[in-house]
N, C-alpha and C positions, 0 to 999 in steps of 0.2 A: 504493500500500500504506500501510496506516494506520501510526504511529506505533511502537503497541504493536505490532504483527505483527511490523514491520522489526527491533524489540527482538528480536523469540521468536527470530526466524529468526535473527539471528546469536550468540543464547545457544547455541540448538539446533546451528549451525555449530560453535562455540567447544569443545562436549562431546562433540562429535564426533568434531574430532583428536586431544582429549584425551583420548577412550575409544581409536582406533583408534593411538594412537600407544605406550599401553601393551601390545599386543599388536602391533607392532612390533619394541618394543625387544625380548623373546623369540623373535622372529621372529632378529632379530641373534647372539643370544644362540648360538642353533644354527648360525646362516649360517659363521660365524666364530669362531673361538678365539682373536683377537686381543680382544677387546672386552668386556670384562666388565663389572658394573654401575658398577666404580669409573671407567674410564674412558671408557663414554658418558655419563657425567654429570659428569666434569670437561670435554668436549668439548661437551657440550651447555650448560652453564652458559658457558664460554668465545666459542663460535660465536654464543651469541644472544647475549652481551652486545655482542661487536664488533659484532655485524648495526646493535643498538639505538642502540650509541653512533654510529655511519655516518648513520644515520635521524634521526636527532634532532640531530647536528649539523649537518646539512644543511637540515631543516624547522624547528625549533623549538626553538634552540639554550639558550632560558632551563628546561627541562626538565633540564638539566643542571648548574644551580646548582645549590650548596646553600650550608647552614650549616657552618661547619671545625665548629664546637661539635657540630654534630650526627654527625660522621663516627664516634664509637662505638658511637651506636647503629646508623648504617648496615650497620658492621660486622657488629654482632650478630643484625642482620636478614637480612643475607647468610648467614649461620651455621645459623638456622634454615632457610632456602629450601635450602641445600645437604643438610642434613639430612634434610628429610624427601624428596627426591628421589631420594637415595640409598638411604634403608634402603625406598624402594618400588620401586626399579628389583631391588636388592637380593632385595627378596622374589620380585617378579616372576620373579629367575632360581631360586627355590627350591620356588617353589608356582604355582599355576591362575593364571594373570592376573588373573580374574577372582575370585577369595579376597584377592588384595593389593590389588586395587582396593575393593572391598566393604570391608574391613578399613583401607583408609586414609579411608572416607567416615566410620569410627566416631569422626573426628574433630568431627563433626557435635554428636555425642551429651557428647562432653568440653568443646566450648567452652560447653554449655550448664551442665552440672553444675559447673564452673569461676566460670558468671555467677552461678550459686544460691550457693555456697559462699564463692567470696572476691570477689564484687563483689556479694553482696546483694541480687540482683536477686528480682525474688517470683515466687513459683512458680505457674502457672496449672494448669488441666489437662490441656491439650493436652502442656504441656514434662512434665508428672510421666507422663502415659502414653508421652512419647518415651522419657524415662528408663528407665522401667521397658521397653517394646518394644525398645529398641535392647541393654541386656545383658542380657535373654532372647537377644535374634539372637546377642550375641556368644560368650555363653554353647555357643548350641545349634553354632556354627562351631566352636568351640572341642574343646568334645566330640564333634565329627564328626574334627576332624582327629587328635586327642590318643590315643583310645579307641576309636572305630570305624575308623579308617585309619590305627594308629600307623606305617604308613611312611610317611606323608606327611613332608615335611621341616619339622622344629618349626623350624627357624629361620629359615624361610621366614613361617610365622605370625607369630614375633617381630620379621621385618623389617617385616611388616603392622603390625602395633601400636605398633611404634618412629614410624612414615611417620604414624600418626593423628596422635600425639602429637605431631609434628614440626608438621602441618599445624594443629593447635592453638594450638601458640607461634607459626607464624607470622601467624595469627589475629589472637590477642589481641597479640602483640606488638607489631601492625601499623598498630593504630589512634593509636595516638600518632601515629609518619610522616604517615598521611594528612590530622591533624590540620592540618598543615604545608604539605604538598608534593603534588604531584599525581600519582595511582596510575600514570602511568609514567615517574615518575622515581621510586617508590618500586622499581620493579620493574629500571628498569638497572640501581640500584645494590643494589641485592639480587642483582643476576647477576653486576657486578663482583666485589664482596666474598666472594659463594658460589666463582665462578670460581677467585681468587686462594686461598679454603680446599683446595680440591682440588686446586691445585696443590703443596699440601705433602705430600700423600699419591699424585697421580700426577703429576708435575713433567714440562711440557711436551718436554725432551725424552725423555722415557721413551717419548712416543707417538708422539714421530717415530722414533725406533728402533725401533718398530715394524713400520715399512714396507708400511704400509698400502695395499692396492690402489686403484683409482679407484671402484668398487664397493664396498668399504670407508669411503671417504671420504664416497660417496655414501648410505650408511647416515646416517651419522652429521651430516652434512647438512640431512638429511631432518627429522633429530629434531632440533634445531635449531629448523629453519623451522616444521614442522610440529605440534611440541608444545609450543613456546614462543612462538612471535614472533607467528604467525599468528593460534593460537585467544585470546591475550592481546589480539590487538586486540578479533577478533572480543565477545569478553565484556566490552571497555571498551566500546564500540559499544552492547551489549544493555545494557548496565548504564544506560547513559544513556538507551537510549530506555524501558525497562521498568519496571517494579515490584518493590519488595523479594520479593514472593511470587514473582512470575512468575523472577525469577533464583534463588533458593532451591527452587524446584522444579524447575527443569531442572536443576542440579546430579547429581541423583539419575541422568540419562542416563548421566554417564561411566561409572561401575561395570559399569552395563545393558551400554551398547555394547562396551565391552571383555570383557564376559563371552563376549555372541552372536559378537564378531569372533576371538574368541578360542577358539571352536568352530567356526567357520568355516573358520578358516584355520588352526589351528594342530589341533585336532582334540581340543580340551580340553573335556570332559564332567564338569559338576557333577554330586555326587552328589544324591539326596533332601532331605538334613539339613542341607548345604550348600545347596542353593537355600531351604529355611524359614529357614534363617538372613538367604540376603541377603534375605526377603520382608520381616525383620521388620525389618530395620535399615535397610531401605528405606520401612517404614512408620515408624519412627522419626523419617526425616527428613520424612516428611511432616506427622506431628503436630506438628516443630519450625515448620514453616511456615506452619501453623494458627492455632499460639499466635503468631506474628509478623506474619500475616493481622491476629488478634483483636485485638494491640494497636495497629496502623494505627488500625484503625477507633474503637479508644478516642480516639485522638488526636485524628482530625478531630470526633469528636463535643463533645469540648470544645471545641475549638476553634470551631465552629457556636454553643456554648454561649454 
């Protein structure tokens, strides 16, 4: 298998659990009344970070240095990772899977209008028609859930839009670290730090008094392994063997898969207004990809120059 394939396939792997893992955790959400989005996302944050640090102390122990001078940014990197994980589990237990997923890709659409605004970056036409195509989508979701189905749950929407915005600052926040250190030691200790936050609001023994079943445990487990540890390699994997386009485009799968598995299995039916919406904010991130295509190829052309 060539190169690039071996890339797609484990991007496409990577979007996979991380589409079916949010239609999962609402899976949980019903299974159980022990478990809410606070505390499978302090157990999730918690479970993958021990997995990581077992792994990496064992294989590749310099992955776990850092700088002491760096440890507040660490912190604050951890801060965002727990954030936006929360207010999309969050929404997840309030709206469609598939509306807080679509709704946390509109993070797509923020880090670009963020690079226009305050890092000056020039505007092509691909990014002005994303801009403009992605809040049209938000718009038109917006007015579907607000005024055509005011009983949907608004705060379920604003866990969605909280979870973009989270996913945003963890973004652009993030490019400093990588600057530095290598994307899975930005990511332990972004699980550490995330960990330890959520520990102030569900404090480890809160959830052993619990008394959690073995099916229970094995929920929570799952989403661990399977929404964090796994599709994070897999997507270090694709990242290295792929192209900026080719990982920028398969992104747009999570939403997709969690929408479909999330009718599948949970029996959750977008409406009309609601599907035009993810169409366009789906076309949104493709125009972003376009204008990131476009300027590759500026690159190399000069540089042939």
């Amino acid at each position: 298998m060539e190169k690039e394939s071996r890339g797609l396939l484990f991007l496409l792997l990577a979007e996979f659990f991380w589409g079916i893992s949010s239609t999962f955790a609402k899976f949980i959400y019903g299974a159980t009344s022990k478990i809410d989005p606070f505390v499978l996302i302090q157990l999730r944050l918690t479970l993958a970070a021990t997995i990581l640090v077992i792994i990496f102390y064992f294989k590749d122990r310099e992955l776990l240095r850092i700088n002491k001078s760096d440890l507040p940014y660490l912190i604050k990197y951890g801060c965002c990772v727990a954030f936006m994980q929360v207010t999309l589990y969050y929404a997840i237990s309030k709206t469609n899977v598939g509306i807080a997923v679509f709704l946390q890709s509109f993070s797509a659409v923020l880090v670009s209008l963020y690079c226009i605004v305050i890092g000056r970056e020039k505007v092509g036409t691909f990014r002005l028609l994303a801009l403009g195509v992605g809040f049209l989508g938000l718009f038109v979701m917006l007015y579907n859930q607000f005024f055509v189905l005011p009983s949907v749950n608004m705060w379920g929407v604003i866990g969605g839009l909280a979870s973009a915005v989270g996913v945003s600052a963890y973004l652009i926040y993030g490019k400093y670290g990588l600057s530095k250190y290598k994307p899975q030691t930005m990511l332990v200790y972004a699980y550490i730090f995330g960990a330890l936050l959520s520990w102030f609001f569900v404090p480890p023994w809160v959830v052993v008094n619990k008394g959690f079943t073995i099916a229970e445990w094995g929920y929570c487990f799952f989403i661990a392994i399977f929404a964090a540890v796994i599709p994070y390699y897999f997507n270090l994997k694709g990242l290295e063997l792929s192209t900026t386009s080719t990982a920028g485009i398969v992104t747009i799968l999570n939403p997709v898969i969690a929408a479909i598995t999330a009718f599948l299995i949970l029996g959750e039916i977008l409406t009309s207004m609601q599907i035009m919406g993810v169409i366009l904010i789906t076309l949104s991130i493709v125009f972003l990809q376009m204008e990131v295509q476009q300027d590759i190829k500026k690159e190399l052309l000069l540089k042939k120059i």
